[in-house]
N, CA, C and O of each residue as an XYZ file, in Angstrom:
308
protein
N      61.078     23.990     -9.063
C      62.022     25.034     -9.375
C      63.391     24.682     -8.789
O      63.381     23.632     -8.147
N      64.499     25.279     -8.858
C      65.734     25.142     -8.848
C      66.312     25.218     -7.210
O      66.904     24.524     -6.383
N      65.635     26.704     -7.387
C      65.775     27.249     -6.024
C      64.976     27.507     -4.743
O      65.334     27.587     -3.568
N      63.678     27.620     -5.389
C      62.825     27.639     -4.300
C      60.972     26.989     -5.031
O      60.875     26.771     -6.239
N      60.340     26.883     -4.546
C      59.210     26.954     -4.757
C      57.910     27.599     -4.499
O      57.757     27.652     -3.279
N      56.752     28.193     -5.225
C      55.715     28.839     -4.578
C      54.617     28.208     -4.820
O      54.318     27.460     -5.751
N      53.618     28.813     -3.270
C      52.206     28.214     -3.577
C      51.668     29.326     -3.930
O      52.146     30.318     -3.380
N      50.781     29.505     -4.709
C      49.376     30.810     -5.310
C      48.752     30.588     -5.287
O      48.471     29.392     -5.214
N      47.589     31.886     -5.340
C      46.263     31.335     -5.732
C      45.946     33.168     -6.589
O      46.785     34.070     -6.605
N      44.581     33.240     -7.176
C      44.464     34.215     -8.096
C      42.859     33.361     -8.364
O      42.404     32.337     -7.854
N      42.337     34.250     -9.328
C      40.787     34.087     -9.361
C      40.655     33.007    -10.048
O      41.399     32.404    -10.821
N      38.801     32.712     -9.369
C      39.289     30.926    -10.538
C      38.842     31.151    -11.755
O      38.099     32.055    -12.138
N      39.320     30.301    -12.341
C      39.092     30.261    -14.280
C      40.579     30.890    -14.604
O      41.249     30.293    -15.447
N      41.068     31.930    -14.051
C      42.363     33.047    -14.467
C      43.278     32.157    -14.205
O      43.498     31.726    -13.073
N      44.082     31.701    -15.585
C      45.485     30.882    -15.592
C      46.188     31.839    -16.341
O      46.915     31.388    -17.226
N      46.143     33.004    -16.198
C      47.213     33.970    -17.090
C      48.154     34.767    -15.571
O      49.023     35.613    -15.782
N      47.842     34.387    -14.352
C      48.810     34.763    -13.645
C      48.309     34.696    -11.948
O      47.553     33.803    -11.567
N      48.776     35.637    -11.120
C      48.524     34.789     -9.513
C      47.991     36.231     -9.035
O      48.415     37.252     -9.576
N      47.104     36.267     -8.065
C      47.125     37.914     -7.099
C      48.568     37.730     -6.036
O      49.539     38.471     -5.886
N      48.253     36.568     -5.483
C      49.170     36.269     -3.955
C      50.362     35.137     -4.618
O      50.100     34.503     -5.640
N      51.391     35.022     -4.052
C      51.879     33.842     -3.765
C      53.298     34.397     -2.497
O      53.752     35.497     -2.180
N      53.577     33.060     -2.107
C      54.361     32.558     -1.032
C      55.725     31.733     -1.371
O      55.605     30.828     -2.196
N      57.298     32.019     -0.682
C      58.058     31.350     -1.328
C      58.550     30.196     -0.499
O      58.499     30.284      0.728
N      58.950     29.288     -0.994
C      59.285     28.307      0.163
C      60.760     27.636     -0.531
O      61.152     27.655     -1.698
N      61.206     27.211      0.367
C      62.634     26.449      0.195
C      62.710     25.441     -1.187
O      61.544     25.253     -1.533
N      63.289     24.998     -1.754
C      62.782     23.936     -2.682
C      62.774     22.658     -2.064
O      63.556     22.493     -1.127
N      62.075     21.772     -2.394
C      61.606     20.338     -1.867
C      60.311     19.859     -1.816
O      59.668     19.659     -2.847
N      59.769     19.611     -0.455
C      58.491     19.038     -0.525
C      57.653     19.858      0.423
O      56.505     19.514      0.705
N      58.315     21.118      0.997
C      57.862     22.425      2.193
C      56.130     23.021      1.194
O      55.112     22.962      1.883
N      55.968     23.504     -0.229
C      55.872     24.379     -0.559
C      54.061     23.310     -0.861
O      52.888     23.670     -0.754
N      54.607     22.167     -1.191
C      53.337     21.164     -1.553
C      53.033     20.083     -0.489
O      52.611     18.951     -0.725
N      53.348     20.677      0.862
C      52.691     20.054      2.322
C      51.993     21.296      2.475
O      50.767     21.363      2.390
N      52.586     22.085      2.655
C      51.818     23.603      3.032
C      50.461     23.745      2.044
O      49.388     24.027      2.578
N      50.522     23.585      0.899
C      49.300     23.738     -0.458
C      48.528     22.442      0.332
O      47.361     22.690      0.637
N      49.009     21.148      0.686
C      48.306     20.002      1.337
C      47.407     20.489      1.963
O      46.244     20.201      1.679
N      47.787     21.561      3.221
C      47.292     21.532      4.855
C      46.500     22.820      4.911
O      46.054     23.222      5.986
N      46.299     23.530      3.688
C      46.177     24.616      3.502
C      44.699     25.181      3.375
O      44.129     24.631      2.433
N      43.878     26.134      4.049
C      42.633     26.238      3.349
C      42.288     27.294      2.589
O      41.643     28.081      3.282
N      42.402     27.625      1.628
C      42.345     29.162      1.221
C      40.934     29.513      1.433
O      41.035     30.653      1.888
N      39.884     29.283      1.392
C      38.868     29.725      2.105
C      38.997     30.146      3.352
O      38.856     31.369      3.318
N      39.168     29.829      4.317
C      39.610     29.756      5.646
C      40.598     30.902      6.305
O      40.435     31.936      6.952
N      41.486     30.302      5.890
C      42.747     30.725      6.276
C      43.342     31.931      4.808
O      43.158     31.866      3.593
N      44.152     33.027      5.758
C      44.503     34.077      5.113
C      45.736     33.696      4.086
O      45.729     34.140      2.937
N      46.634     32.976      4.496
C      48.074     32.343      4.019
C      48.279     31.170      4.122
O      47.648     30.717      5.078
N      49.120     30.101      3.371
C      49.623     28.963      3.608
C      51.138     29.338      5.159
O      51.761     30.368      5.418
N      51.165     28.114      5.721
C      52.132     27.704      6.865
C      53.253     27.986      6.166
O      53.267     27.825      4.945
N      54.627     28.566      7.029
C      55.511     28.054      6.925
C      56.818     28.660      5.508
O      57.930     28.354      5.079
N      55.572     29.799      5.236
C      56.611     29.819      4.034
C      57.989     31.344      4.271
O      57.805     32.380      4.911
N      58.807     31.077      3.776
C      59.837     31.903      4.375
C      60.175     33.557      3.196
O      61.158     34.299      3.220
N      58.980     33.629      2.338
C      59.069     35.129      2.164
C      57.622     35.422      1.311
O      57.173     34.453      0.699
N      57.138     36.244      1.264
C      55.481     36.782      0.469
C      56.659     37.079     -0.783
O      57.670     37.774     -0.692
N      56.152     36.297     -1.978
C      56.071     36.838     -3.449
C      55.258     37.851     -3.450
O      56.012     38.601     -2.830
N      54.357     38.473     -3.633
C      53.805     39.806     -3.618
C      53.190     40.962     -3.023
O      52.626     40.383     -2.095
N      53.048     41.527     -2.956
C      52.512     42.896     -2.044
C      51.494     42.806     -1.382
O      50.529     42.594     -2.115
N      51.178     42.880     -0.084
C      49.719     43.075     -0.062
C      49.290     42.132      1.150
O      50.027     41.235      1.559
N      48.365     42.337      1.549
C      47.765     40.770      2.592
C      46.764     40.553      2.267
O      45.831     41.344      2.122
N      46.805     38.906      2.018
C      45.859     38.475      1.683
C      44.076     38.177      2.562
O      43.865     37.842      3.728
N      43.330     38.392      1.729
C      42.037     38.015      3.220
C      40.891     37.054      2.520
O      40.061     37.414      1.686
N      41.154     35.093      3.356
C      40.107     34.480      3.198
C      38.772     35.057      2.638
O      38.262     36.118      2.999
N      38.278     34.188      1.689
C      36.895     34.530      1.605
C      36.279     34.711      2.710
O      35.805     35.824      2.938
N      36.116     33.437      3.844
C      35.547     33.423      5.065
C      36.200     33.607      6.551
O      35.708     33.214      7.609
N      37.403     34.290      6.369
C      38.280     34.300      7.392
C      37.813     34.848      8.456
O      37.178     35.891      8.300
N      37.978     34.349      9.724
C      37.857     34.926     11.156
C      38.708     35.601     11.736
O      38.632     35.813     12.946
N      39.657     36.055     10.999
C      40.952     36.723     11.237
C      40.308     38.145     11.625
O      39.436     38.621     10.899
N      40.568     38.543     12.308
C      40.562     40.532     12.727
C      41.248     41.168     11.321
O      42.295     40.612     10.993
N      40.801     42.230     10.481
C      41.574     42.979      9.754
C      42.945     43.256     10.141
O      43.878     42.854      9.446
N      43.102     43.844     11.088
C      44.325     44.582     11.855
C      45.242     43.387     12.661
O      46.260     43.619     13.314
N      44.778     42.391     12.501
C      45.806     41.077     13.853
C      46.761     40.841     13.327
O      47.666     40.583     14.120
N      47.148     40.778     11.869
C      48.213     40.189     11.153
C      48.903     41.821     10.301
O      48.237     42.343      9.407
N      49.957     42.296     10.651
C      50.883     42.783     10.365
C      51.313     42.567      8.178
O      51.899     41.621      7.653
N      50.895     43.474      7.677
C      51.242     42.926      6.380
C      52.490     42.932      6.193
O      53.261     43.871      6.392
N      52.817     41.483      5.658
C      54.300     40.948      5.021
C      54.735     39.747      6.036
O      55.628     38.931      5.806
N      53.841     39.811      7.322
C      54.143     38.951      8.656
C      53.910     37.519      8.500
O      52.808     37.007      8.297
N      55.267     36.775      8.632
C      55.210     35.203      8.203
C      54.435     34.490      9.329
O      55.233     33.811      9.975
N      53.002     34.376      9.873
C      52.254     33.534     10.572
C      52.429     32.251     11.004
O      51.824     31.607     10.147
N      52.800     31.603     11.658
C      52.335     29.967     11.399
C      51.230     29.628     12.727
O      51.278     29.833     13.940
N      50.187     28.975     11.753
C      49.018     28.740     12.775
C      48.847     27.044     13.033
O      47.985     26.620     13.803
């Protein structure tokens, strides 16, 4: 993109659009973060500097506490 870039994710098979995504600077920020990233795991990708959509996201298998992460709160773990 021009200006910035995002990582998503949304259910699998569904290519008609995203639940979550994340915005990142444009360059190579947005596809190191998608690199290092576990969406199983982990609630959010690293690093990104605004939530594209509403909401907080929660790993399939996350060890995260419901309540530890602040929704809209940019994390880096």
């Amino acid at each position: 993109m021009i200006y910035n870039d995002r990582v998503t994710v949304g259910p699998k098979g569904d290519w008609t659009g995203y639940e979550h995504g994340w915005c990142y600077d444009a360059g190579p920020a947005a596809l190191l973060a998608a690199l290092v990233w576990d969406p199983e795991t982990q609630d959010m990708p690293v690093g990104f500097k605004k939530q594209a959509t509403p909401g907080q996201r929660r790993a399939p298998r996350s060890d995260t506490p419901e309540n530890d992460v602040a929704e809209g709160e940019n994390v880096l773990t």
